[in-house]
C-alpha positions in Angstrom: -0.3 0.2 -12.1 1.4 -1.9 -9.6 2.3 0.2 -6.2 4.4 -1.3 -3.9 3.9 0.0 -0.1 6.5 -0.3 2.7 6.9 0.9 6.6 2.9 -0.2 6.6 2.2 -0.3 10.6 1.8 -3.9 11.8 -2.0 -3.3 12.8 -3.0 -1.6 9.8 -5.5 -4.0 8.1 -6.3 -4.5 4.3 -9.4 -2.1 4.3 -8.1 0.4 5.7 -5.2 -0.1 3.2 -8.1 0.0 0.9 -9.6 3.3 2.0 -6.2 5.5 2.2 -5.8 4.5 -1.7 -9.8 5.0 -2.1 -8.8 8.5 -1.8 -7.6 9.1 -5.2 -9.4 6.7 -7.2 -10.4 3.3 -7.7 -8.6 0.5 -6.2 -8.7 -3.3 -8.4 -7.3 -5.2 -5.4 -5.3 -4.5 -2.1 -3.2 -7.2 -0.8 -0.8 -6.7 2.8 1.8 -9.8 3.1 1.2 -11.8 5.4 3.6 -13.9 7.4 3.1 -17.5 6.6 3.9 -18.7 9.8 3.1 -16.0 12.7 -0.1 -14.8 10.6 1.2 -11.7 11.0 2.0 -8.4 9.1 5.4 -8.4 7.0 5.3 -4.5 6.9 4.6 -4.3 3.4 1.9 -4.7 0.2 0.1 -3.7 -3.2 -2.3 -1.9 -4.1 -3.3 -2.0 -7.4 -5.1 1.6 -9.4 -5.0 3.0 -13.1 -2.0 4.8 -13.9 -2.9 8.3 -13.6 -5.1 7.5 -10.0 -1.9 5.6 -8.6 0.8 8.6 -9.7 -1.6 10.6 -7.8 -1.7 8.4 -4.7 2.6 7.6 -4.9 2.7 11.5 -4.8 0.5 12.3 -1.9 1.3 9.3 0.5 4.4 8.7 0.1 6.3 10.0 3.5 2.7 10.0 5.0 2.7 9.5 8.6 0.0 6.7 9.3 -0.5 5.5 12.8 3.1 6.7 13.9 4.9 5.3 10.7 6.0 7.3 7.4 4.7 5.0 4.5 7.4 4.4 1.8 4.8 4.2 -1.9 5.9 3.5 -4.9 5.5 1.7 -8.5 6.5 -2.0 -7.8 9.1 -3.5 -10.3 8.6 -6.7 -12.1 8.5 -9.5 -10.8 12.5 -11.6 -11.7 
């Protein structure tokens, strides 16, 4: 499953992404957006799982606090 994460604090880098997911199972890839011209966090990112690990995950962390921000989790849509 797709899991699209929100409200991610600006510092926040990919492994540590990677660890808070790590939690409830295994993670396939991890991926913040980047800003393509300040290099710089957009706020926002996937993280990829199995279905049952990631329902788990979109359960627990969403409305998280993490490093003063309440991470918004859930399944991403389709891409259009």
């Amino acid at each position: 499953m797709n899991i699209y994460v929100s409200n991610i604090p600006f510092k926040m880098r990919e492994d540590e992404l990677n660890a808070l997911f790590a939690e409830f199972g295994e993670v396939s890839s991890c991926k913040i957006i980047m800003d393509k011209v300040t290099h710089r966090s957009r706020g926002f990112g996937f993280v990829e799982m199995p279905d049952g690990d990631a329902q788990s995950a979109i359960d627990s962390l969403n409305g998280r606090e993490v490093m003063g921000l309440a991470l918004r989790v859930s399944e991403a849509r389709a891409k259009a």
